[in-house]
N, C-alpha and C positions, 0 to 999 in steps of 0.2 A: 581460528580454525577455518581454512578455504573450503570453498569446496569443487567438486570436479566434474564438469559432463561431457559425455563425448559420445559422438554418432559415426556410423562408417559414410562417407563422401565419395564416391565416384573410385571405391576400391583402396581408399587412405583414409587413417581413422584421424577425425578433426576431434580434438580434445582443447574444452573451454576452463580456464579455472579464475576462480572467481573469489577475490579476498585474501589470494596471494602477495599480491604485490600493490604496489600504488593506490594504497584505501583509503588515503585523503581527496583522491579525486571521486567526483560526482558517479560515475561509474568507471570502473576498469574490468578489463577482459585481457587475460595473458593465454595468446591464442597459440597454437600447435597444430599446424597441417602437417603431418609425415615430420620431418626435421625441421621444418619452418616454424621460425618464431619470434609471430611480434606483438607485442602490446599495445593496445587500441587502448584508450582511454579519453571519455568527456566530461568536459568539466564547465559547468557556467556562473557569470559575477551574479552577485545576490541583488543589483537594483540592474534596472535597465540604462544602455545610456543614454546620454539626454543628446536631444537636437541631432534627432536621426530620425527618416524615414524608411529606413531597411530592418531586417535581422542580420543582424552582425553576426554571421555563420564563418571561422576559421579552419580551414582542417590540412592539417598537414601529415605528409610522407615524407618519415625521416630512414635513408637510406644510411647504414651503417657499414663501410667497407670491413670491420671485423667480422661482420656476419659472412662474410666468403672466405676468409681468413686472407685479407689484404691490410698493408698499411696505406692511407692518401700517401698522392704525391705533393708536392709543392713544399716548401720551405719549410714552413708550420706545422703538415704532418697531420692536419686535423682534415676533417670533411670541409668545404669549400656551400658555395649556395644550393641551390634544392638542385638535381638534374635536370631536364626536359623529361623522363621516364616519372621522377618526382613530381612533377605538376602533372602531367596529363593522370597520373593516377589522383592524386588526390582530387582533380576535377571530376574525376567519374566517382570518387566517393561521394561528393557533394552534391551532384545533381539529382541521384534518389533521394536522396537524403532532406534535403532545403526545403520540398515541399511538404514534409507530413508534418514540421514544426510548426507552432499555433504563426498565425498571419500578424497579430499582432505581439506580438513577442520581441519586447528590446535588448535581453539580455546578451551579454556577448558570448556565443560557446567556440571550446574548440573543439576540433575531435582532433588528437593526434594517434600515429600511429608509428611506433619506432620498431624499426626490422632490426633483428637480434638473431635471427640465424636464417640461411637459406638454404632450402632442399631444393636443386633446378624440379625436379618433377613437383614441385607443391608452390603453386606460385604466392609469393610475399603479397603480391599487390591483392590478390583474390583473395588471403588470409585477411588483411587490413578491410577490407569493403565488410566483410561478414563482423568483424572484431570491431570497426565503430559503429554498424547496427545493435549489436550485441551489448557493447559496453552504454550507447545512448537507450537502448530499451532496459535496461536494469538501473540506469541511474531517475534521479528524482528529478531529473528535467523535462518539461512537456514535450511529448514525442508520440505522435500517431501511429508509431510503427505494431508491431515488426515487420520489417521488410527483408527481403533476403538476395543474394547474389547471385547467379552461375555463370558460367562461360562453357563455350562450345564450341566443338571443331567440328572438320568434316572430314575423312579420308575415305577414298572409294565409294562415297555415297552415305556412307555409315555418321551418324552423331558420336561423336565424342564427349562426355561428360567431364570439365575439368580437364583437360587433354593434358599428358606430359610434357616435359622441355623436346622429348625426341618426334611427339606426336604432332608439336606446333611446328617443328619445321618444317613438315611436308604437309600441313593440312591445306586444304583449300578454304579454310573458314576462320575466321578469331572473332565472336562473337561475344558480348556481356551482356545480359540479362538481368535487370534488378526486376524485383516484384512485393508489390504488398499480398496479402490474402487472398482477393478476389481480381488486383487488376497489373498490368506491366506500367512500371514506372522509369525505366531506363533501358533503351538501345545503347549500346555502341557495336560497331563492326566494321570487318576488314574481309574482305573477299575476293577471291580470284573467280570474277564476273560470274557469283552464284547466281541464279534465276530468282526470281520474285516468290513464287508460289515455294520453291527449295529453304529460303531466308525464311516465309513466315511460316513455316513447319519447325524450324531449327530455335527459334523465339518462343513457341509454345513448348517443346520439350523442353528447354530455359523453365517458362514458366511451372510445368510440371514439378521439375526437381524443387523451387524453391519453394515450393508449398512442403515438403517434408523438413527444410531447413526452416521453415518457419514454424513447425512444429517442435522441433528442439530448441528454437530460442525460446517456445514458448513454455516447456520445462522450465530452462533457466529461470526466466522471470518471475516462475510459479512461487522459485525457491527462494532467490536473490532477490528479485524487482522489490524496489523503493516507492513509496506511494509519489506521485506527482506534486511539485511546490507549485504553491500558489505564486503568483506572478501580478505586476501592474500591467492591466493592458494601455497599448498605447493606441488602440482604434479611435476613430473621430466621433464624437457626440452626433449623435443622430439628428438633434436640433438645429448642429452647424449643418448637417445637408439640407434639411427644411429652408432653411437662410438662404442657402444658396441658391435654391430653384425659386425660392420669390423673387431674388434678384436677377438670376439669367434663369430664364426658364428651358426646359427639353429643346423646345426647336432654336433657342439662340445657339445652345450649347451642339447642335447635329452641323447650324449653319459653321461653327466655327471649325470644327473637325473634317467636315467633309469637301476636303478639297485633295490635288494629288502632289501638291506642291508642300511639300515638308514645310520649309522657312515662311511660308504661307500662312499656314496651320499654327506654328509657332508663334508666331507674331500676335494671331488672333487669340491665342490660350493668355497671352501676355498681357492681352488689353482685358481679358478679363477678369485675370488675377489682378490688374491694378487696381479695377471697378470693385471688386470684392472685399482689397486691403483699406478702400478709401470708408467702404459703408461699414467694415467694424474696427475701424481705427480706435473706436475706444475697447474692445476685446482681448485684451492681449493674450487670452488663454484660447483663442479660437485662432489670432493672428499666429502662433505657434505651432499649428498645426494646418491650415489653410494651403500649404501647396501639397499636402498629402490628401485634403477632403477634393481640390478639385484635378486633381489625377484621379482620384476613384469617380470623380464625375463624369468626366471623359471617359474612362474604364467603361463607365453601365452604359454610356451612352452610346458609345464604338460596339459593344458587345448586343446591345438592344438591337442596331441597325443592322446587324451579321446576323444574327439566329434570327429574328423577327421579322423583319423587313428585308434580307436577304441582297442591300447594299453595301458595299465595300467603300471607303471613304474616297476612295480616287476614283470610283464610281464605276469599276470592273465586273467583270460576271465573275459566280463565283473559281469558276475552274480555267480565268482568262489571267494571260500573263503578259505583268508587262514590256514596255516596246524592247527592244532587245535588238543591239548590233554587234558586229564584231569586226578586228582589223588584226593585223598585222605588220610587221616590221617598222613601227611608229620610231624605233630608237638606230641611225643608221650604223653605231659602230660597238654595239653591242651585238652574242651572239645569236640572243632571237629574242623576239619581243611581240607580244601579244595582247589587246586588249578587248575587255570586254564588257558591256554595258546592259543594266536589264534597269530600267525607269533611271531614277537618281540613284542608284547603286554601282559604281564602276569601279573595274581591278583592273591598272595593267601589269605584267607581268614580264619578268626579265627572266632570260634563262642564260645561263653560264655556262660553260664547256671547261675541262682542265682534264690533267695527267691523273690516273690513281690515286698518285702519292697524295691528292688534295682530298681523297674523302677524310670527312669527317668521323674522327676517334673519339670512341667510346667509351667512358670510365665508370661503370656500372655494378648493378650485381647480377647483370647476366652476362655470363663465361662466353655463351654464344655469341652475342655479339657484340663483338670489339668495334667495331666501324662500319658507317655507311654511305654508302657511295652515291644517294639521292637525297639530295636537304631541300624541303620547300618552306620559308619562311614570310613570315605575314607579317606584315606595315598597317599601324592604322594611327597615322596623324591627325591632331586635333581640327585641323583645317576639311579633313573630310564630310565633317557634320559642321563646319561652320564656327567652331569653337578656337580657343586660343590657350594652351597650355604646353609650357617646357616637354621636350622627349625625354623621358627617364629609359629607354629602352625597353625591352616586349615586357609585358605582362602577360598573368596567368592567360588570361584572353587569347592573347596573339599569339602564344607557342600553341595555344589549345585549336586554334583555326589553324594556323600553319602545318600540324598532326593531318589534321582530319583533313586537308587536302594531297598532304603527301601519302598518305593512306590508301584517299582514292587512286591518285595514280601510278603507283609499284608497281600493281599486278600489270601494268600494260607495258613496262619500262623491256626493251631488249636487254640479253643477258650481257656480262661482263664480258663476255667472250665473242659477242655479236656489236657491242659500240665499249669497248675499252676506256670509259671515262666516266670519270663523276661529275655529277651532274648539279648544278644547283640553279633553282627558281624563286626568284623573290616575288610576290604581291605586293605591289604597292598602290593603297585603296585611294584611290582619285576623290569618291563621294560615296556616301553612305547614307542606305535607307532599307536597310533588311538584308540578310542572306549574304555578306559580303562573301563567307567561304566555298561558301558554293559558287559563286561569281570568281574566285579564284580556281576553284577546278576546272573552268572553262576557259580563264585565261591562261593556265601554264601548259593545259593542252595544245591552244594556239602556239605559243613559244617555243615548245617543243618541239611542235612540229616547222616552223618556221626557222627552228635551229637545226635542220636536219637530224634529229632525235628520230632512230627507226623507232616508234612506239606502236604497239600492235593494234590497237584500236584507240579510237576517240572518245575519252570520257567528257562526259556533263553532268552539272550538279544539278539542284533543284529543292526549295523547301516548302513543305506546307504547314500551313498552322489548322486551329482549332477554335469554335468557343462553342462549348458547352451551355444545357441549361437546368434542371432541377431532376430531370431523368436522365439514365444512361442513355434513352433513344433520342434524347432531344439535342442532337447536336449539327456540327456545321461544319465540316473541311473546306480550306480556304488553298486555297493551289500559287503556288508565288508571294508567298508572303510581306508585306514591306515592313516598317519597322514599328508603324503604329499597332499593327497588327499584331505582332509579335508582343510589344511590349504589353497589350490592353487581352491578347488571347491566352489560351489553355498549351496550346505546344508551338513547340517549332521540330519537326520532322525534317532532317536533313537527309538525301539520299543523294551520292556519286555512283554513277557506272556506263556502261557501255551500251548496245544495242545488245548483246548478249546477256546482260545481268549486272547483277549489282556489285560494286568497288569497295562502297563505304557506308555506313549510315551512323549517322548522331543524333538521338534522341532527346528533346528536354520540354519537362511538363512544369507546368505550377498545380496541375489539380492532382486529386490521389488516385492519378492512373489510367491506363487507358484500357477499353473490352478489345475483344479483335477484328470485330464490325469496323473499329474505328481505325485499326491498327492495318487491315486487311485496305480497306481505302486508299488510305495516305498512301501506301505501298505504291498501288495502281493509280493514283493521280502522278506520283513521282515519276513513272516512268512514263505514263503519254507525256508528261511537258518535257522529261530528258530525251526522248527519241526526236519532237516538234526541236528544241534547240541544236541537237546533232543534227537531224537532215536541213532544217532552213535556215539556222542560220551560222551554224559553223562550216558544214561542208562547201558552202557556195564560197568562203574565204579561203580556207586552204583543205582539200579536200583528203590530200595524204603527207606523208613528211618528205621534206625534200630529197633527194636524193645525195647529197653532200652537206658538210656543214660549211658555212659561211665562211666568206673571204679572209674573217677577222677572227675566227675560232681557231686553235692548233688543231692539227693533221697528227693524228695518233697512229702509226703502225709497230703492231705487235708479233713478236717472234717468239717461238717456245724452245730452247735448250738445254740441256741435260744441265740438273743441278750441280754436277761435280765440277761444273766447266763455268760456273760463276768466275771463281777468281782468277778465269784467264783472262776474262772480259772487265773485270774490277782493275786487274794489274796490282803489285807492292805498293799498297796503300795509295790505292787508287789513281796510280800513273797511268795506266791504260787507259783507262773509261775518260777520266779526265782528258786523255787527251785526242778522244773522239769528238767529244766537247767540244773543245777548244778548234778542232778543223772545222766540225758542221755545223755548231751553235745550237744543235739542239738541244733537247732532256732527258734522259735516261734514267728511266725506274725499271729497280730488278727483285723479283721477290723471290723468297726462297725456294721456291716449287716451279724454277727457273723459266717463267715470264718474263718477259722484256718487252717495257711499252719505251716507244720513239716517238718525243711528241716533238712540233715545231710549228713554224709560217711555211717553209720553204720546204714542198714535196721533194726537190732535189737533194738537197742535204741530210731527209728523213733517210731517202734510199742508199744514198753515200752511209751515212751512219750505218744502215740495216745491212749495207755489204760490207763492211768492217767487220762487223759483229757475227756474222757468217761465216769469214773467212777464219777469223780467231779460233770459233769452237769446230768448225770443221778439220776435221785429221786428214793431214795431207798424205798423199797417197800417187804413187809411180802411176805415169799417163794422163794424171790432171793438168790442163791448161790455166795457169791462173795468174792475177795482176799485181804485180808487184815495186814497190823502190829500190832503185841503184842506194846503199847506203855505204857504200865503199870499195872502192877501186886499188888492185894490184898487179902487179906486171902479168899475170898467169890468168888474169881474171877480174869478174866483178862479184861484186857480192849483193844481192836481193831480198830485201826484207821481202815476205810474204806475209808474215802476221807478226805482232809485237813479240819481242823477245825470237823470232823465228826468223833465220835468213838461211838461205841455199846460194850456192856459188855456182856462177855461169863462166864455164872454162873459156880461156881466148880464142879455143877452137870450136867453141858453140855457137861463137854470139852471131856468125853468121855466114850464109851457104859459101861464100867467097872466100880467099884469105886474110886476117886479118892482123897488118901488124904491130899495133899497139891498139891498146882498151880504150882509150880515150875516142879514139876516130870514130870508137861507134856509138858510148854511153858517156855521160857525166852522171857525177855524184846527183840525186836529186830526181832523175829520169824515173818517169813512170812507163813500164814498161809491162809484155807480156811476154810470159815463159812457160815451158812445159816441164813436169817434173821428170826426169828419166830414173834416178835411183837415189833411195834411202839407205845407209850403208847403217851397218850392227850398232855405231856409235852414233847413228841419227845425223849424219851429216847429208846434206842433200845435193846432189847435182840435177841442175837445170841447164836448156838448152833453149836459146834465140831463135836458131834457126831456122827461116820457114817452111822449109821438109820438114821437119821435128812438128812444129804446131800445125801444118795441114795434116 
């Protein structure tokens, strides 16, 4: 026997049931927003694994094309690998998520979550975040929660709760909101440059709501929750930390960390993990765990020097960032290229120009939207940090930076109808030491603009971190983060936007959560160092977008005509178009809400084509002057093509003010020539006349 709870949600009833389906796994929750419905479920192995120093946390978003009532394409007919929609969501399930699980805890869990039917106004992804909170708070798995989700839009000023498929088209906001009981543990956002003080009003009404969703999980769990298993932990013996500090003591361990040079820093943690493995070389149960005991050395020890002593290891102030340059056109035959440098962290960035026809198609479960016309994707080779490993292609990682920077800058992108092409920017990370994505918001700005991209303003990114200490008040914002920081701290706060407001923000903590003291901060650090990087040192390199696109980009001009007059311009299977083509060399894309882009090298031939295609769907009409081919000669006359499949006949006594006695003396076959129409006869035959009375 299941059983059922359900709550009203932002005006949709969300109905949980529980013992229905899937009751071999650790917890399951078969969830129901409005028509949406997927089943979240966690599950974890009964021993930990061995020879690991993480929690092996999986969670996956399984997107099911039946739930929209589609079949796959492709051969096989089955679903294919996760999407890009696929990963960036199950990355936002995991990031609230990862920290309320115990620290030492080896076991492997997953959460999955399989979509099984789609309401567009009830979103699957926003169903799934709730349904593996839901399904890991009722299972017997150690878990700190409940924590709960929301999302939020803006229109007119107004919050949106959950906002519809029709509401998020026109919002100016797409915010997500996780939260535990008393604190926020996950940002994500998307904004069209919302102000500062507007975002942290929009995050707290977030928080608001999910305090009553945490009161219905807490039903659930009253009814269903499973007591919590006991678990091995895999934390380090307190005595191996004793060991340690007789061996390196505090200040050998601050001399080794405290320098700004990564590979530096590195070298020195090495020489003392060899010193360490030599003095318990007969330990083998300490030696198993030893580069986990002297990471958390470094950890107290990076974290002592930040909250206590108020030094940064590269020896920074705390709201000082580092050295930071930026270039242009580094790449001479691509169409714009930008790079950008903040300490040992550099992205440069390529940006690309093409015809419509190249955006990027969509094969999703959202109906809305089939394709996009702006891709920015992210590179992070093993050689950036020094390292040496095969490319397997992007991981969850690099689609998830590659997002959060094309994020940031959509809202500033000119319309389809103001720059006709799709767009794409690649990151490609040079060197790495904190914030690469953010160092990529700044370089495809560059590129952009250095590609003649009209974009409306200039965005910049910017991250800050965190380290807490045993009270909510005792803490520390860190402004530019680098990588030791990050890894050794409490958040990394990322924020993209303009002088106007905010683009983007990506949140991610390891503690349980942040107050809004802390929250309210970060905000305001993010924007003095993103306005300091826009005015000194983007602006002084290119200060607006160029006025053209580069030598080596295609020339796109666009004409708009009547849909019914496509297949004049296509011609019987495409003999027409084809053989526009074939004169001017360029590209012609035709959509069916009769758009016509003309891309090419050669401004000449764009216009040749674009008066082709003009004269075709233009209806000719008595008293027009217009340019035409000799395509055939007869004793009485010539004949003029004016447009494909279209000729008009110029009488012997047209072709010119004098007499004339044979056709030949004045045209050959081939001749390009100008004519005037004098009359259209009932059976659409047309006479033209040469004559230059006639066309003055």
């Amino acid at each position: 026997m299941y059983k059922s709870f359900s709550m009203e949600l932002a005006g949709r009833t969300l109905t949980v049931d529980v013992g229905r389906v899937a009751k071999q796994a650790n917890g399951a929750a078969f969830m129901h927003y409005g028509d949406t419905v997927v089943l979240s479920t966690a599950t974890a192995s009964d021993k930990p694994r061995e020879g690991i120093d993480f929690f092996p946390l999986s969670v996956e978003f399984e997107e099911k094309l039946y739930s929209v009532g589609k079949i796959p394409g492709g051969f096989n007919r089955r679903e294919g690998k996760a999407s890009e929609n696929a990963v960036l969501t199950s990355r936002v399930i995991d990031r609230p998520m990862r920290p309320l699980f115990p620290k030492d805890y080896r076991n492997d869990v997953t959460l999955n979550n399989l979509v099984m039917s789609v309401d567009p106004d009830c979103s699957p992804e926003y169903t799934a975040m709730l349904g593996s909170a839901i399904a890991t708070c009722i299972s017997d798995i150690p878990f700190d929660g409940p924590c709960a989700t929301t999302q939020i839009g803006m229109i007119d000023g107004e919050f949106i709760v959950n906002p519809t498929n029709e509401q998020k088209m026109v919002s100016d906001m797409a915010l997500t909101v996780a939260s535990t009981r008393e604190k926020v543990i996950m940002i994500e956002a998307g904004a069209k440059e919302v102000p500062e003080s507007v975002m942290i009003q929009a995050i707290f009404k977030a928080h608001e709501v999910n305090q009553e969703i945490i009161k219905f999980i807490d039903t659930i769990v009253a009814e269903c929750g499973k007591p919590k298993h006991s678990y091995e932990s895999c934390a380090v013996p307190e005595e191996l930390f004793a060991a340690i500090r007789e061996i390196v003591p505090p200040s050998e361990m601050e001399e080794a960390v405290f320098t700004d040079d990564k590979q530096t820093r590195e070298e020195n943690i090495r020489r003392i993990t060899e010193k360490l493995e030599e003095a318990f070389v007969e330990k083998e149960e300490w030696l198993a765990v030893l580069g986990e005991a002297v990471y958390q050395y470094q950890k107290k020890t990076v974290r002592k020097m930040i909250l206590k002593d108020h030094k940064r290891p590269d020896g920074r102030a705390i709201t000082e960032i580092r050295p930071l340059s930026a270039e242009i056109d580094l790449l001479p035959r691509v169409h714009g290229s930008g790079m950008f440098t903040r300490g040992q962290t550099q992205i440069l960035n390529i940006c690309t120009l093409a015809p419509m026809s190249e955006a990027q198609r969509l094969d999703g479960l959202d109906e809305n939207e089939t394709s996009k016309r702006y891709m920015h994707h992210y590179n992070f080779p093993s050689y950036s940090v020094g390292e040496t490993k095969p490319s397997r292609g992007p991981g969850r990682r690099e689609i998830g930076h590659g997002a959060l920077a094309e994020r940031a800058l959509v809202p500033v992108l000119p319309s389809e109808a103001e720059f006709p092409y799709a767009i794409r920017t690649v990151s490609e990370t040079m060197e790495s030491n904190g914030s690469t994505s953010q160092a990529s918001i700044c370089a495809s700005t560059l590129s952009l603009m250095a590609a003649g991209v009209p974009i409306k303003a200039m965005v910049a990114g910017i991250s800050c971190g965190l380290v807490t200490g045993e009270s909510d008040d005792d803490y520390l914002v860190l402004t530019d983060i680098q990588g030791l920081e990050d890894f050794f701290g409490d958040m990394d706060f990322k924020v993209g936007g303009t002088h106007k407001g905010i683009t983007a923000i990506q949140m991610d903590i390891k503690i349980h959560g942040l107050t809004r003291p802390i929250i309210e901060e970060a905000i305001a650090r993010t924007r003095e160092a993103r306005l300091y990087i826009l005015d000194e040192v983007m602006k002084p390199v290119i200060s607006e977008p160029r006025k053209e696109v580069g030598k080596y980009a295609p020339k796109i001009d666009q004409i708009i005509i009547d849909p019914q007059k496509i297949g004049d311009v296509v011609g019987k299977q495409g003999s027409t178009i084809n053989k526009i083509i074939e004169e001017t060399g360029v590209k012609i894309d035709i959509s069916e809400d009769g758009r016509i882009d003309i891309c090419g090298t050669d401004k000449e031939m764009i216009e040749k084509a674009k008066e082709i295609i003009t004269s075709i769907v233009t209806d000719i009409e008595p008293g027009q002057v217009l340019a035409g081919k000799v395509v055939r000669i007869m004793p009485f006359g010539a004949f003029v093509e004016l447009k494909p499949k279209k000729d008009g006949m110029v009488h012997i006594s047209r072709l010119s003010d004098k007499r004339v006695e044979k056709v030949e003396d004045m045209v050959n076959i081939g001749d390009s020539v100008t004519v005037k129409v004098l009359d259209i006869d009932k059976m659409g035959k047309i006479s033209l006349s040469m004559k230059p009375s006639d066309l003055n």
